[in-house]
Structures are given as C-alpha cells and as structure tokens.
N, C-alpha and C positions, 0 to 999 in steps of 0.2 A: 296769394295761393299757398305760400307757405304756412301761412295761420292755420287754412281751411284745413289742409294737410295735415299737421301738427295736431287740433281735434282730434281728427277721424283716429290717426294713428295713437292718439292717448287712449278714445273711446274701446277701439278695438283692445289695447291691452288690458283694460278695465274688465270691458266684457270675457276674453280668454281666460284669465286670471279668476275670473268670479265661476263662469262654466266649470273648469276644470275643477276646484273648491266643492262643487254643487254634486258634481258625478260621485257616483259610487265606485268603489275599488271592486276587482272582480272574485273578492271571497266575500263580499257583501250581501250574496243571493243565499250564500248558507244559513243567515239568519231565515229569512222565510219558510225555512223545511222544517225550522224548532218552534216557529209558532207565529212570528211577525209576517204572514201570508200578506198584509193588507197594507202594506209598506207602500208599494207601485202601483196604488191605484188612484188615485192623481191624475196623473198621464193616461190612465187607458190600464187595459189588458195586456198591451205590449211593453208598459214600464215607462219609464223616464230617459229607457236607453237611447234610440232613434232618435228623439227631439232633443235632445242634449250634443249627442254625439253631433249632430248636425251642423245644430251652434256652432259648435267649438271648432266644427270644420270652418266653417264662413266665418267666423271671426280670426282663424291665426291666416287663411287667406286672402282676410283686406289687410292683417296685423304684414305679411311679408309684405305683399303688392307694395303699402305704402313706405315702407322699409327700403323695397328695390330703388322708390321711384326716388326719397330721401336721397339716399347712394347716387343716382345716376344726377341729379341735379347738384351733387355736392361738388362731382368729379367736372360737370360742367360749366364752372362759373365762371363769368368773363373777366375781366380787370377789375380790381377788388377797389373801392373806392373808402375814402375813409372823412369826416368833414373835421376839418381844423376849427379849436372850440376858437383862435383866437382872430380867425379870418372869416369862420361865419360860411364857408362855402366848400366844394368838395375838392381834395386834392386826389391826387391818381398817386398809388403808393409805388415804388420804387424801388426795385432792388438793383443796388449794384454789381456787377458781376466784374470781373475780372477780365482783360484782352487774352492776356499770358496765362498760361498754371504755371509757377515755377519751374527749373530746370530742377530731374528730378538725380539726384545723387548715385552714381554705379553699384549696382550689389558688390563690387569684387574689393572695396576701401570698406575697412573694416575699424572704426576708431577704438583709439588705445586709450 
C-alpha cells in the first residue's frame, strides 16, 4: 500500500509542478491587446485558464490528501521490527529506558 501511495504521491507532484510551469502569469493577457490575440485558442474562446486552473486544483488535492494520509500512517506504526543479517529472522528492537531519572541537584548549591 505504501508503494501504491508513494506513485500516486510522486505522480501528483510531477503533474502540479508541470501545470503550474504550463500556466500563464496574470500580465500575460497584455500581450494579446499588441497583437498575439490567437495565443488561447487551443483551449477554446475561454483560454487555457479554466482547464489548467482546474488541474492544478486536483492535483495539489490528491498531492495533500496523500501527504495527510503519509503523516498519519507515519505517526501510527506499531513495534518497528528490524531482521538480524546474521540470524536470518526478525528481532523486535528495544529501547532501554531507565527505572530512576537521577536525583536531580538543588538550585540554591551553587559550585565554585
């Protein structure tokens, strides 16, 4: 599931990243008033704006969604296992923690 994940979320920033490249800036229509009228017609009558815009909406919205879902599966994993190259099979890793925390030293002893 993680692989399948991991695509989509590469696919998604491919495609954002390329959309956004592709869009025109918004002083890009001034060329068409000095002569380049026949720029946006590709797209239609209405431009390339709509259907771009769109894109770009649906792709940075699978780009979070899979981001979120990344996140929330990262913070949820259970006992991390790990395999020993010289045993061949999985150990459960182990952190040792401490019973006591030290005793901790008075603020009011001040070393000289």
């Amino acid at each position: 599931m993680t692989t399948v994940l991991l695509v989509i979320y590469l696919l998604a920033a491919a495609g954002l990243i390329g959309l956004v490249l592709i869009q025109q800036g918004k002083g890009a229509d001034m060329g068409a008033s000095f002569g380049a009228g026949a720029s946006n017609t590709v797209f239609g009558a209405s431009g390339s704006g709509n259907f771009l815009t769109r894109m770009t909406a649906i792709c940075a919205t699978i780009f979070f969604i899979v981001a979120l879902v990344f996140g929330n599966m990262a913070t949820h994993k259970t006992e991390s296992q790990w395999v020993d190259p010289t045993q061949g099979q999985a150990v459960e890793a182990a952190v040792e923690v401490p019973s006591e925390l030290p005793a901790e030293k008075s603020g009011d002893e001040i070393p000289q």
